[in-house]
N, C-alpha and C positions, 0 to 999 in steps of 0.2 A: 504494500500500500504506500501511496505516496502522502507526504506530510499535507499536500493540497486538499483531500478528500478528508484527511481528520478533523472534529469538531475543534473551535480552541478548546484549552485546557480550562479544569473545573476551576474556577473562581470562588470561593464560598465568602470570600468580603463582599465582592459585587452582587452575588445572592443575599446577603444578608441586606447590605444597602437596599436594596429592592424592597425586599419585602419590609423594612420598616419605612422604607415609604409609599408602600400600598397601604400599610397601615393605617399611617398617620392621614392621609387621604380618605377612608375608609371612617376614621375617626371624624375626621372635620366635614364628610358629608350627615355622619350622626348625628351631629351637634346642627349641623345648618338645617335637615328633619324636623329634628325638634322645635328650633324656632320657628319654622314654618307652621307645624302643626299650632304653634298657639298662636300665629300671628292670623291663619286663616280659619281657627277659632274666633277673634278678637274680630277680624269683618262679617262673619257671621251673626255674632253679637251684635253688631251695629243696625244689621239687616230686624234682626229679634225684635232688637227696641224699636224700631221704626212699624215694625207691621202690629208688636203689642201698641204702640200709641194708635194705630189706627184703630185696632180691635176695640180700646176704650172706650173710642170716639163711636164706637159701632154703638157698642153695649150701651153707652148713652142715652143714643137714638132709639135704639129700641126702646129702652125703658120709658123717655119720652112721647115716642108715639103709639105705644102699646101699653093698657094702663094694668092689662091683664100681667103683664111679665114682674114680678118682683123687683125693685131695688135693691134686694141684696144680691141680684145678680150680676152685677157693678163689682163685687169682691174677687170677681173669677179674674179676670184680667190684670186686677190691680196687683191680687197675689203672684202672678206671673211676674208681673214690673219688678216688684220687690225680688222676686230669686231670682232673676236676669241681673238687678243691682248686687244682689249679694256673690253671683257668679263672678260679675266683674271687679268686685273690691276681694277678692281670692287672686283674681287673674291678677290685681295690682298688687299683692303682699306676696305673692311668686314673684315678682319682675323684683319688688324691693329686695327679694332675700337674695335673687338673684344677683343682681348687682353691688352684691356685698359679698358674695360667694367666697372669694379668697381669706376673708375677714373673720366669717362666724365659725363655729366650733364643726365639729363631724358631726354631732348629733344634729346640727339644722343645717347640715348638708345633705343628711340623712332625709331630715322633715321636708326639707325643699325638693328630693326624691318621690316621696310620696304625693306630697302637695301637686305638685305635678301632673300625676293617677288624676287625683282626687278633682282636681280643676276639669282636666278632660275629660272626665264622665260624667261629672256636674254638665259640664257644657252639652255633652251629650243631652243628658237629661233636661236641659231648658230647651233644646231643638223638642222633644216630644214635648213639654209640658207648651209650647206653646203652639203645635199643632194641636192638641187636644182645646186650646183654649178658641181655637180657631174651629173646633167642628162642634163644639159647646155653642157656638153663636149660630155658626148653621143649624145645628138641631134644633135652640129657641125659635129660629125665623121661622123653620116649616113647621113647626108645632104651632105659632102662634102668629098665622099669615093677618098682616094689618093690610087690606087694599087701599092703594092710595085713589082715593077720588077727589077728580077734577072738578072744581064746582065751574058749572059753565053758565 
């Protein structure tokens, strides 16, 4: 055999360089996931609180122009508003612990781990709780059809 057809020679430094920087690559798409995942949590949320302020605005209306519909049905949406608020001041004491991260001990490096969970499936969770708050107002409407008439 001639030296032209042989592979080069095994390298195990340039194997090792590689692979700790598939690594660290590997890593820093991790971490760039992550932030994603709460950052398009966080426009979602924006989305949330806009369609519950409509919802209100709905629930209102009904109540106003339907005298049969209760006024404690006005609590449904509101209760929403309030766990969307309370989602997003989670999502803001994540970001604070966050950017302290070098600072605080392992155990609320620990808690910032879980926090973490806990925010995203909260967040989860206000996606359903406000599709349910959204077919609560459809069910009131066809249960309690108010025809609007035109006085001519």
């Amino acid at each position: 055999m001639s030296d032209e057809n042989q592979n080069e020679p095994f390298d195990i430094d340039r194997i090792m360089r590689e692979a700790d920087e598939s690594m660290a690559r590997m890593a820093k798409m991790e971490e760039e996931g992550t932030a994603d995942i709460v950052k398009y949590f966080d426009r979602i949320h924006d989305k949330l609180f806009d369609l519950n302020n409509i919802l209100i605005a709905g629930y209102f209306a009904l109540v106003a122009i339907n005298q049969q519909v209760s006024k404690g049905i006005i609590f449904v949406p509101v209760a929403n508003l309030l766990f969307l608020i309370y989602v997003d001041y989670r999502m803001m004491e994540k970001s604070r612990l966050q950017s302290q991260i070098t600072k605080v001990s392992a155990a609320d490096r620990e808690r910032y781990g879980r926090m973490i969970n806990n925010t995203n499936l909260y967040s989860l969770l206000v996606i359903a709780t406000t599709l349910t708050v959204t077919l609560v107002l459809i069910y009131v409407l066809y249960q309690f059809k108010t025809p609007i008439q035109v006085k001519s």
